[in-house]
VEXVEXZA-926975 format. One record per atom (N, C-alpha, C): residue number from 1; x, y, z. Coordinates in nm, 2 decimals. Example, Ala and Ser with C-alpha at 12.3 -4.5 7.8 and 13.67 -1.06 7.14 Angstrom:
// residues 2
    n      c1      c2      c3
    1    1.32   -0.57    0.78
    1    1.23   -0.45    0.78
    1    1.32   -0.33    0.78
    2    1.28   -0.22    0.71
    2    1.37   -0.11    0.71
    2    1.29    0.00    0.79
***
This chain:
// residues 218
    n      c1      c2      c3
    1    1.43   -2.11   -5.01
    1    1.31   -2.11   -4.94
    1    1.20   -2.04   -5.02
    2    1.10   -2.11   -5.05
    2    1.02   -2.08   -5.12
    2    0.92   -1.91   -5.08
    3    0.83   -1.88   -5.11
    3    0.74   -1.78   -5.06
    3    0.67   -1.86   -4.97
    4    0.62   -1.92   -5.02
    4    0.48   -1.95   -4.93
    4    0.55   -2.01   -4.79
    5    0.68   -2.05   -4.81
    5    0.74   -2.11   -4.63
    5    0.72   -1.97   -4.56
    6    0.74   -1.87   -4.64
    6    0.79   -1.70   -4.55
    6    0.63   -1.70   -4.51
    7    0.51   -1.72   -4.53
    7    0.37   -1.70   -4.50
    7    0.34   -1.82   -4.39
    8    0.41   -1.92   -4.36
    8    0.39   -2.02   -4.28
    8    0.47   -1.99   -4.13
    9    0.32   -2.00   -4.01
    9    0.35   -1.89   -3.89
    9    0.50   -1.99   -3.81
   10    0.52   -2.14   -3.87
   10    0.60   -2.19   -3.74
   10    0.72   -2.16   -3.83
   11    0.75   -2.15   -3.94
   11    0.84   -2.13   -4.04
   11    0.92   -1.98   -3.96
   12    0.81   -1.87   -3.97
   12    0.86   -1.75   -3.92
   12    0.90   -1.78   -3.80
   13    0.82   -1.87   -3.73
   13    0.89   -1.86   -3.60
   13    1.00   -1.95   -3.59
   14    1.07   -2.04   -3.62
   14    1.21   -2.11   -3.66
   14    1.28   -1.98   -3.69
   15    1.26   -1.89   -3.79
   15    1.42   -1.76   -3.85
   15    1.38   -1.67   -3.71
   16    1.32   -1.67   -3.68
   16    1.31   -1.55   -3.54
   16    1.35   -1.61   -3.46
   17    1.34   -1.76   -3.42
   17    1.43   -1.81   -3.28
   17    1.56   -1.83   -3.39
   18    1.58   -1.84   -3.46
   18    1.75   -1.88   -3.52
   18    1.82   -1.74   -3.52
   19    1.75   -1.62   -3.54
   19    1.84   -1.49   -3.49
   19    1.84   -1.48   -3.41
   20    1.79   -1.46   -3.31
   20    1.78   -1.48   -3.12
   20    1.93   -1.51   -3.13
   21    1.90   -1.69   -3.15
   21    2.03   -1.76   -3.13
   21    2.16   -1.72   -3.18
   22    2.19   -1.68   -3.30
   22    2.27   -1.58   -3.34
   22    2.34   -1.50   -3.31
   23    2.25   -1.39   -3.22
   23    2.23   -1.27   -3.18
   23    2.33   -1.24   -3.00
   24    2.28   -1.38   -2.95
   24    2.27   -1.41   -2.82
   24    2.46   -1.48   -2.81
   25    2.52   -1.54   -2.93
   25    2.65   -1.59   -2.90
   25    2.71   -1.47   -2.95
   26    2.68   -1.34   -2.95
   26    2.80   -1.23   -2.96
   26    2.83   -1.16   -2.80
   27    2.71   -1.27   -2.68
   27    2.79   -1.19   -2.57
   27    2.86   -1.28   -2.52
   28    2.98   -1.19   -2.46
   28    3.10   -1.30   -2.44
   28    3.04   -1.36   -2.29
   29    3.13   -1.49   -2.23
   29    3.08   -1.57   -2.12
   29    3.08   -1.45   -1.97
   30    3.20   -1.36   -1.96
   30    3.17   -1.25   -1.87
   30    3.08   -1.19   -1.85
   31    3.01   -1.16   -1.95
   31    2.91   -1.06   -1.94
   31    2.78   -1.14   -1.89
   32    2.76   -1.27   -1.85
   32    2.69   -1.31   -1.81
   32    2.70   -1.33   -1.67
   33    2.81   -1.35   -1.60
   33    2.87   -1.35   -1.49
   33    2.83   -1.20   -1.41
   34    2.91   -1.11   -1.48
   34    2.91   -0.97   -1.48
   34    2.73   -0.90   -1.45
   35    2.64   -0.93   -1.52
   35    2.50   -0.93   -1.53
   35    2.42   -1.00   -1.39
   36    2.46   -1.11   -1.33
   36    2.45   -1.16   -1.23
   36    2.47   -1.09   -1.08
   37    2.64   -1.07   -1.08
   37    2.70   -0.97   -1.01
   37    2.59   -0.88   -0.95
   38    2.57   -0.81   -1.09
   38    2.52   -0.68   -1.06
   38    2.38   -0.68   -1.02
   39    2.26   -0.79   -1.05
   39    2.17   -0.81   -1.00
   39    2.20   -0.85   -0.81
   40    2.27   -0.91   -0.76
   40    2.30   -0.94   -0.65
   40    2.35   -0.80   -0.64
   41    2.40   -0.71   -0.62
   41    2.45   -0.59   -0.56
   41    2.37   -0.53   -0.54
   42    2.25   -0.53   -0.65
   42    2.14   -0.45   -0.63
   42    2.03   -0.49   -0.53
   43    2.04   -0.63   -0.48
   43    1.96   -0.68   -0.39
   43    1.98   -0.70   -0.29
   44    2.15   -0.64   -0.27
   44    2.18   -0.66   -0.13
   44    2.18   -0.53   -0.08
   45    2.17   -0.44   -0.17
   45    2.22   -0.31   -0.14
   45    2.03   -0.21   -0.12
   46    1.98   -0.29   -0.16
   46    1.84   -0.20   -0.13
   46    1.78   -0.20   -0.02
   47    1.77   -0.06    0.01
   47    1.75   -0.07    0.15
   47    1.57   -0.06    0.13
   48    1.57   -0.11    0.30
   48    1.41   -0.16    0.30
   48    1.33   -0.03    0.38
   49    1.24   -0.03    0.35
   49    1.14    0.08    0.42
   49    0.99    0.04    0.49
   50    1.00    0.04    0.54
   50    0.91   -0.03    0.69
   50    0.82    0.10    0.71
   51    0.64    0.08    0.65
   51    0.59    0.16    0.76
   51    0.42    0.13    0.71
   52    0.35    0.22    0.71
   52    0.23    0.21    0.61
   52    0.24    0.33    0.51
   53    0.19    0.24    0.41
   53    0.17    0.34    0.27
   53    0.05    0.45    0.26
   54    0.10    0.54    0.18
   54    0.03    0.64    0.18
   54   -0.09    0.62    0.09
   55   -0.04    0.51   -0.06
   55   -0.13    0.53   -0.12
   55   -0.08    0.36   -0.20
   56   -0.20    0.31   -0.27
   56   -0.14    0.19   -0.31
   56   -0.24    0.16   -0.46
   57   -0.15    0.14   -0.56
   57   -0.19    0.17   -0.73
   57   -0.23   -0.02   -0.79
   58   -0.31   -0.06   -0.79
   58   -0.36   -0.19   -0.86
   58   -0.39   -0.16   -0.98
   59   -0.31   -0.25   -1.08
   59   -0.35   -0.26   -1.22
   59   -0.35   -0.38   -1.29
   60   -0.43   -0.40   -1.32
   60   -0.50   -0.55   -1.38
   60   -0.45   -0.55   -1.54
   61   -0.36   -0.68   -1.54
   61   -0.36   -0.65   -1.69
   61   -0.39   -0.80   -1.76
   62   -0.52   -0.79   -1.82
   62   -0.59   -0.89   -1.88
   62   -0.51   -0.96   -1.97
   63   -0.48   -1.11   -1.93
   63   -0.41   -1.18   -2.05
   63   -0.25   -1.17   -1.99
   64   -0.21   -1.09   -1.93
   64   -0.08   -1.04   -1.90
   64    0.00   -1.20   -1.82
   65   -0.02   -1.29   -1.87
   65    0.06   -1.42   -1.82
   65    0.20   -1.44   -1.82
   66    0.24   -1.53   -1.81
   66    0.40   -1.54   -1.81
   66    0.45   -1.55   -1.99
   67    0.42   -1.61   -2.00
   67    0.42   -1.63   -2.18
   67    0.40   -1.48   -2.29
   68    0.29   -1.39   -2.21
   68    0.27   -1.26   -2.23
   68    0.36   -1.18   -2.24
   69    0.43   -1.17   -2.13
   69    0.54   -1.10   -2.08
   69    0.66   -1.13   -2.14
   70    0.67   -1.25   -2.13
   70    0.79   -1.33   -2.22
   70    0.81   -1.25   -2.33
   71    0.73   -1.26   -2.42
   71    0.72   -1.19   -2.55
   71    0.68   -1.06   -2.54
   72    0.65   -0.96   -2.47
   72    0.69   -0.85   -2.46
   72    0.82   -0.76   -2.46
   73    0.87   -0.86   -2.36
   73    1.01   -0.87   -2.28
   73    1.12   -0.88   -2.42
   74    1.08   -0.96   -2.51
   74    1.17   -1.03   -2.60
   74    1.13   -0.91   -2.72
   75    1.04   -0.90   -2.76
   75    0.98   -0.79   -2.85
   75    1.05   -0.68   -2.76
   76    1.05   -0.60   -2.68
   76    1.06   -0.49   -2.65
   76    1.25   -0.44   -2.67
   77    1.26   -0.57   -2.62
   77    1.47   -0.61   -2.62
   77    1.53   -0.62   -2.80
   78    1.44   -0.69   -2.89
   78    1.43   -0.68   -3.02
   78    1.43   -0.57   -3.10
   79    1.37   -0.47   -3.04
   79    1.37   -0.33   -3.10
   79    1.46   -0.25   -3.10
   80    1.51   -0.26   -2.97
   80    1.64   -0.21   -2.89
   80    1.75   -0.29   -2.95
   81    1.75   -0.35   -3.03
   81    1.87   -0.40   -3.12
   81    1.95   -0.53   -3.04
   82    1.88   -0.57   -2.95
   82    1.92   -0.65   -2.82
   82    1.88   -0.82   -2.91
   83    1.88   -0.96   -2.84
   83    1.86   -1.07   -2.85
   83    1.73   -1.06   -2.80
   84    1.70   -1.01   -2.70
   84    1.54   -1.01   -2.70
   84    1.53   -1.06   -2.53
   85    1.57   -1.14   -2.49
   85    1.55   -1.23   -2.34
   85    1.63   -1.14   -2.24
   86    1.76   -1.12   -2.27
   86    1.83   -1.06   -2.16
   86    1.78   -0.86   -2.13
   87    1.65   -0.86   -2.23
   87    1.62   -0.75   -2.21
   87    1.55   -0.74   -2.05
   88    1.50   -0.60   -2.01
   88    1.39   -0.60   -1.84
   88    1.26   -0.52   -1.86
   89    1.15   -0.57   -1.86
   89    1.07   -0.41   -1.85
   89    1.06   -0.40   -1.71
   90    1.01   -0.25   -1.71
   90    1.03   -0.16   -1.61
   90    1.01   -0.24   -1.49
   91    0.85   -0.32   -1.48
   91    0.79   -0.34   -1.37
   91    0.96   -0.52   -1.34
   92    0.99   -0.53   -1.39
   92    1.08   -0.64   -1.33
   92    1.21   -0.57   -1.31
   93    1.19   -0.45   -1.25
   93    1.29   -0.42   -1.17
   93    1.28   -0.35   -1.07
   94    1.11   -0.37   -1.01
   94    1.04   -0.34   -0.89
   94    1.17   -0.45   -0.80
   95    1.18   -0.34   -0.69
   95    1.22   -0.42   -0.60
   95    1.19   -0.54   -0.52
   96    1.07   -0.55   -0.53
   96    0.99   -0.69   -0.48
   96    0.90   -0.72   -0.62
   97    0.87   -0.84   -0.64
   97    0.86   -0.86   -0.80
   97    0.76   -1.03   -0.73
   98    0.63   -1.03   -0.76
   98    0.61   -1.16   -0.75
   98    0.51   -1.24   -0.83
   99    0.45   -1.35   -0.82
   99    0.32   -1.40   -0.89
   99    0.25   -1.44   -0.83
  100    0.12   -1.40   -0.94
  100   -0.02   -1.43   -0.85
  100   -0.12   -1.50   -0.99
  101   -0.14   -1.68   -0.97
  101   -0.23   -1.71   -1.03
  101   -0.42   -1.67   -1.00
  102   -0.46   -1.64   -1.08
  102   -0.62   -1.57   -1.09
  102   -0.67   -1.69   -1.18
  103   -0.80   -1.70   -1.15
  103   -0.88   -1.76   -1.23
  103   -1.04   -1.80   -1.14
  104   -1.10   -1.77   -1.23
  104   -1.28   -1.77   -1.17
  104   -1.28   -1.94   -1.12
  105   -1.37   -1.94   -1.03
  105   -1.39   -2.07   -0.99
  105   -1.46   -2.21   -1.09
  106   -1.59   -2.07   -1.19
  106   -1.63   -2.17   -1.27
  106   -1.58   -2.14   -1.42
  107   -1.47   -2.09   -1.42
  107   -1.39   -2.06   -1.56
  107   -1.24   -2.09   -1.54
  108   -1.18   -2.15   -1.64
  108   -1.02   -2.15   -1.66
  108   -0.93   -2.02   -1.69
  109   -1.01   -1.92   -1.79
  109   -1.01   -1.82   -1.79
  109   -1.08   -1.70   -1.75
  110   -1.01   -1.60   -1.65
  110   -1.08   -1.54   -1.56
  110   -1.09   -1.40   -1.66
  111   -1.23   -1.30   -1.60
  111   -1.32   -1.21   -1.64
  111   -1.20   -1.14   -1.54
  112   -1.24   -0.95   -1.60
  112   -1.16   -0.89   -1.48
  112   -1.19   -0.89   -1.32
  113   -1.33   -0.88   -1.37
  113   -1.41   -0.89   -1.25
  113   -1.35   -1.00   -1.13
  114   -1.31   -1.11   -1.18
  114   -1.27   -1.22   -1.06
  114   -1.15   -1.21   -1.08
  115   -1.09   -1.15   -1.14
  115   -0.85   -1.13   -1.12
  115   -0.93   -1.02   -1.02
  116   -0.96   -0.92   -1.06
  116   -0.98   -0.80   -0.93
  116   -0.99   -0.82   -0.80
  117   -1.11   -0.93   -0.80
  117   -1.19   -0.96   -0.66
  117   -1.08   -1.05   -0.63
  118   -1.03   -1.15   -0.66
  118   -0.88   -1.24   -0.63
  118   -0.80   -1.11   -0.55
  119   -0.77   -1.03   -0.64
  119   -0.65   -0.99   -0.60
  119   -0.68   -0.87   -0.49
  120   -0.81   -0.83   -0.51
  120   -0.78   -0.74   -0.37
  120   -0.86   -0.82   -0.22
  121   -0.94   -0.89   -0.21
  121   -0.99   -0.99   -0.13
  121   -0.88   -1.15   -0.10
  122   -0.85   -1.16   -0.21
  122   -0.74   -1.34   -0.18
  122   -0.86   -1.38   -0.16
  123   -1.01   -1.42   -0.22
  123   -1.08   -1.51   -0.25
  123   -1.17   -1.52   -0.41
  124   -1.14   -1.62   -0.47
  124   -1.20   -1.66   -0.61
  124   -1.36   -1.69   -0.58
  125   -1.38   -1.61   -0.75
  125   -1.54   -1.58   -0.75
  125   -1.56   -1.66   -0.90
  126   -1.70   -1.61   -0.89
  126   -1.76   -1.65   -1.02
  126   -1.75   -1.57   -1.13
  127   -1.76   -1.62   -1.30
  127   -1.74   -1.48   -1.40
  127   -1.82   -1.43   -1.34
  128   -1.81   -1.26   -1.42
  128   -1.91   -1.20   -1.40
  128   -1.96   -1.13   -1.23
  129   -1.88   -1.18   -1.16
  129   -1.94   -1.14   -1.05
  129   -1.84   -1.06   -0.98
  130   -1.88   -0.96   -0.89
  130   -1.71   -0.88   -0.86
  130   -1.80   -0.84   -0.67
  131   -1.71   -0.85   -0.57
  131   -1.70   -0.83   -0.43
  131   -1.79   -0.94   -0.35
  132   -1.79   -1.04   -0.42
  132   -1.87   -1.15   -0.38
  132   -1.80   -1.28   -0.38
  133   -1.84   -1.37   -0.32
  133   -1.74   -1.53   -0.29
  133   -1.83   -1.64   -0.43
  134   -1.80   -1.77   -0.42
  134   -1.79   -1.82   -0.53
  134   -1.95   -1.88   -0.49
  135   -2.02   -1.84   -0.36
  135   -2.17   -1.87   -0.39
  135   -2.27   -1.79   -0.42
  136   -2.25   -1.65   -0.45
  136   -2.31   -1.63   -0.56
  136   -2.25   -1.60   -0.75
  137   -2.41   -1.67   -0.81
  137   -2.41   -1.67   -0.95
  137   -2.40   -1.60   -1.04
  138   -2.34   -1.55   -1.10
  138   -2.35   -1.47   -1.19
  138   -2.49   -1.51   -1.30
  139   -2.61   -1.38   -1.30
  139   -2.68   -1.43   -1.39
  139   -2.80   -1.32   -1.37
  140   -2.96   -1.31   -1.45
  140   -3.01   -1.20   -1.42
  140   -3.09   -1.21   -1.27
  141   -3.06   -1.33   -1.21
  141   -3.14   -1.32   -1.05
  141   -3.08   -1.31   -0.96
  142   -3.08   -1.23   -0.84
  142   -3.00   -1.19   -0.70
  142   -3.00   -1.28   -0.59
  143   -3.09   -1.38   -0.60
  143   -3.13   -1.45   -0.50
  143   -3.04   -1.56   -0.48
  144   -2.92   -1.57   -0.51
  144   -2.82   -1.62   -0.45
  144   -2.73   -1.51   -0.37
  145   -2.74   -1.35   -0.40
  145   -2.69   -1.29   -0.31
  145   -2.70   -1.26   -0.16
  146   -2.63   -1.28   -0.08
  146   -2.65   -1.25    0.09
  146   -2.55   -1.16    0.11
  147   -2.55   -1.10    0.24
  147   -2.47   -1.01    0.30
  147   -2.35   -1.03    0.31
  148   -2.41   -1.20    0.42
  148   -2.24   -1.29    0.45
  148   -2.20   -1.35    0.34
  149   -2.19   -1.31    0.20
  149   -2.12   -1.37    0.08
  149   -2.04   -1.26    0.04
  150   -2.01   -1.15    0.06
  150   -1.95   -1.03    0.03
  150   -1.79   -1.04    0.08
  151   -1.72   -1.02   -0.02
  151   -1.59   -1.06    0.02
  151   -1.54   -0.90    0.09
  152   -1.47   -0.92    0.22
  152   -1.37   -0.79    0.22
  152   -1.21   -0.84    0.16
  153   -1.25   -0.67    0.11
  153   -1.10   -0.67    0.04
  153   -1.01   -0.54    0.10
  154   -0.86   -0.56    0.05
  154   -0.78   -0.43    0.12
  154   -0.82   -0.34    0.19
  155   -0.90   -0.26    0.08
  155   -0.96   -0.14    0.09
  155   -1.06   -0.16    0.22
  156   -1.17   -0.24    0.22
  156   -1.23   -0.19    0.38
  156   -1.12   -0.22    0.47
  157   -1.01   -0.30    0.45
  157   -0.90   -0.29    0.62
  157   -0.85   -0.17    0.59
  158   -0.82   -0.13    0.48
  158   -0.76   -0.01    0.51
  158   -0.85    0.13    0.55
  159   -0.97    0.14    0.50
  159   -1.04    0.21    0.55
  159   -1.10    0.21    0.68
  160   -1.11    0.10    0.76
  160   -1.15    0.06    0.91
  160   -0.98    0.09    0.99
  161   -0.86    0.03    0.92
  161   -0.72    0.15    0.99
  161   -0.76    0.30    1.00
  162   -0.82    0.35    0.89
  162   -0.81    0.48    0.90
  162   -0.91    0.55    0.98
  163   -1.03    0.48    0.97
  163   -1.16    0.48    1.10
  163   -1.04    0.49    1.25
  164   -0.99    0.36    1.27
  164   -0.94    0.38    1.40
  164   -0.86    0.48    1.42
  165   -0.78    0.52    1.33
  165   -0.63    0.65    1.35
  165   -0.75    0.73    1.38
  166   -0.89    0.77    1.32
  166   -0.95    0.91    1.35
  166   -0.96    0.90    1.48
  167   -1.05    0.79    1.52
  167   -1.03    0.74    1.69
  167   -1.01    0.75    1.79
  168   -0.88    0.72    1.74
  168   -0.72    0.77    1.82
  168   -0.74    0.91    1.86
  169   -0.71    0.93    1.71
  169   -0.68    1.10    1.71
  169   -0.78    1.15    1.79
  170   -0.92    1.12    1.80
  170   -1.02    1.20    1.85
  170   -1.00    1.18    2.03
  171   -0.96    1.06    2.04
  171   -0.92    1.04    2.18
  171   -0.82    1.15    2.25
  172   -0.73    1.15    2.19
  172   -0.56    1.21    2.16
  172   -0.63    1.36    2.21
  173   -0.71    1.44    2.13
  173   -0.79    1.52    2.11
  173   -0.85    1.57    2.26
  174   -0.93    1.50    2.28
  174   -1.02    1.52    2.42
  174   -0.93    1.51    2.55
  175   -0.84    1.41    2.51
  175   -0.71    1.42    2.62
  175   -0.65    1.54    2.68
  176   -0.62    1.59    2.53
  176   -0.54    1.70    2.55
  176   -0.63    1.83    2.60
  177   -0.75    1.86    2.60
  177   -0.85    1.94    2.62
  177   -0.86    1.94    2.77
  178   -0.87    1.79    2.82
  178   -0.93    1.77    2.93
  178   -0.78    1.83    3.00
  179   -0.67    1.77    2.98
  179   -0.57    1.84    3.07
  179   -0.54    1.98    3.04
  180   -0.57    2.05    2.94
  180   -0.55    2.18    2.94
  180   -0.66    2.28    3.04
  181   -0.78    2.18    3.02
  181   -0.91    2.25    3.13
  181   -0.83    2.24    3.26
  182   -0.82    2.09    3.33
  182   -0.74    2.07    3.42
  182   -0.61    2.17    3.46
  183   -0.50    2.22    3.40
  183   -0.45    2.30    3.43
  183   -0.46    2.44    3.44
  184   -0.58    2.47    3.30
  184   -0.63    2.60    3.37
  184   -0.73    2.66    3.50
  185   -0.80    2.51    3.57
  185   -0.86    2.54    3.68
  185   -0.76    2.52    3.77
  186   -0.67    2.47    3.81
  186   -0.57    2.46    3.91
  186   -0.48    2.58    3.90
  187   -0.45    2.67    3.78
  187   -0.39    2.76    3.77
  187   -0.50    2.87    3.84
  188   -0.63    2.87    3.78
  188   -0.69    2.97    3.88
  188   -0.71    2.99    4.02
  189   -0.71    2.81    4.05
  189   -0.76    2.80    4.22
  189   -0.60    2.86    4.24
  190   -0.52    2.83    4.23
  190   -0.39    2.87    4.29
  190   -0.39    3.03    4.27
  191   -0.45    3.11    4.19
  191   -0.42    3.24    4.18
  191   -0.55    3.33    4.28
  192   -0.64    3.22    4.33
  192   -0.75    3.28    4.41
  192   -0.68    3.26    4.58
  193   -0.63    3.15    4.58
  193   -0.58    3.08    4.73
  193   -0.50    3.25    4.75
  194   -0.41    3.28    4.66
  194   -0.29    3.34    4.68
  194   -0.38    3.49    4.68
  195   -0.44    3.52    4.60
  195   -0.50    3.65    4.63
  195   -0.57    3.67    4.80
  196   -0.61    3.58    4.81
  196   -0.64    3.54    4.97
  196   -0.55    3.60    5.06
  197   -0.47    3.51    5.08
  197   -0.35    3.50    5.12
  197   -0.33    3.65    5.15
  198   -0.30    3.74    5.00
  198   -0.23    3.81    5.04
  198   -0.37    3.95    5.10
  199   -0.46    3.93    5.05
  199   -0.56    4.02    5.13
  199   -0.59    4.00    5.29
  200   -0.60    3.86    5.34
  200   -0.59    3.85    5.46
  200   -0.44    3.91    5.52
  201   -0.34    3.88    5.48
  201   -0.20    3.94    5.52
  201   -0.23    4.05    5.55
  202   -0.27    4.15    5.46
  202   -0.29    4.26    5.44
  202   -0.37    4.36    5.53
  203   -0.46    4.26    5.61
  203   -0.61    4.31    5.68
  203   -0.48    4.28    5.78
  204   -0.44    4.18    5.83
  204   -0.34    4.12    5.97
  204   -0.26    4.27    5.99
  205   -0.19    4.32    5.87
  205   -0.07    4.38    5.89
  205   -0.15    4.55    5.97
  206   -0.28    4.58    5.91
  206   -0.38    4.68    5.94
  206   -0.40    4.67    6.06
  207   -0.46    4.56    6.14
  207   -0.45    4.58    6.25
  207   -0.40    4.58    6.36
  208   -0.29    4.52    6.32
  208   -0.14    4.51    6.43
  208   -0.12    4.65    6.43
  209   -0.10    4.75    6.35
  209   -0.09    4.89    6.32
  209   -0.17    4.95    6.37
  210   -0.29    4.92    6.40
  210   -0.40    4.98    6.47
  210   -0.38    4.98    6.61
  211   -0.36    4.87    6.65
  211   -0.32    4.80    6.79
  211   -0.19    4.85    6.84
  212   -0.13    4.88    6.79
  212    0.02    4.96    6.83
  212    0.01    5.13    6.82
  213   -0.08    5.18    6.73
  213   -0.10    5.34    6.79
  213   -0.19    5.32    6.86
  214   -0.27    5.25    6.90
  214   -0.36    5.26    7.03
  214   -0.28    5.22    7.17
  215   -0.17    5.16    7.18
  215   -0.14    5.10    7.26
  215   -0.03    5.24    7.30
  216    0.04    5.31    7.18
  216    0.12    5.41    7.17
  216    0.04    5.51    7.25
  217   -0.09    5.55    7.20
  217   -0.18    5.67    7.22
  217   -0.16    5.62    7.42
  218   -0.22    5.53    7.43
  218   -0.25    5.45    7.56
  218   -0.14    5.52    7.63
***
């Protein structure tokens, strides 16, 4: 093989998929079986957690396609002395693992600005344009912007949840005030009735006593 084939990019790429291939028949047919297995144990065995999150991390990764990944994936497994394919990165072994095509309405390839607004709204925009729907333009005039073109995304439902929990809580709040007032006026009236009570008793018992050495004296 000459030099110049070694400088030719599909040339390189034939000896790099012909080691792969190489590389890939030293695992025996078990270990593939075996590999399988163990992905299923892991999926049956993960237990689920049901509730609201405390905090939730978006990261946009431009270009990051299937074909991207692929070759990260294979590059990363290559290093590691591996065939390349049967390697994982980290995020593909998120418990829930899914895809989301993005792309601007008036582009095939999307700006971050419209993967972003896609992914936190689930509605496609224009390049260039970010918390807005696909009628307004990206460009130096605003006069396609309106109020009712503003996309909501996550974040205001999650901040209008958190509006309501305060709500609640302030409800929750005045509840508990109002019955605590409530039981400390009932606790008073009850300790006035009974002071009563026992002062009249008291005046009663005085003059029955009065009335009986007068009646004695008599």
């Amino acid at each position: 093989m000459s030099v110049s084939s070694w400088r030719n990019p599909e040339m390189l790429l034939v000896v790099v998929i012909g080691l792969v291939a190489v590389l890939a028949k030293d695992e025996a047919p078990q270990h593939w079986i075996d590999d399988a297995k163990r992905d299923i144990e892991r999926a049956l065995n993960l237990k689920r957690e049901y509730g609201v999150a405390k905090n939730a991390i978006l990261m946009v990764g431009d270009g990051m396609g299937i074909p991207s990944v692929t070759a990260g994936r294979i590059w990363k497994g290559q290093l590691n002395g591996q065939s390349g394919e049967e390697n994982k990165l980290s995020f593909e072994n998120f418990p829930n693992v899914g895809l989301s095509k993005t792309y601007n309405v008036d582009r095939q390839v999307p700006d971050s600005a419209g993967t972003a607004n896609a992914m936190m709204s689930g509605i496609k925009a224009n390049v260039g344009t970010l918390g807005v729907n696909s009628y307004v333009a990206y460009g130096a005039s605003c006069d396609t912007y309106r109020e009712d073109r503003r996309t909501t995304s996550v974040l205001d439902h999650a901040l209008a949840n958190v509006g309501a929990r305060i709500v609640c809580i302030g409800e929750v709040v005045v509840l508990v005030v109002v019955v605590i007032v409530v039981v400390v006026v009932v606790v008073v009236v009850i300790v006035i009735v009974v002071v009563i009570v026992v002062v009249v008793v008291a005046k009663l018992e005085v003059i029955v006593v009065a009335v009986l050495v007068v009646v004695v004296v008599v």
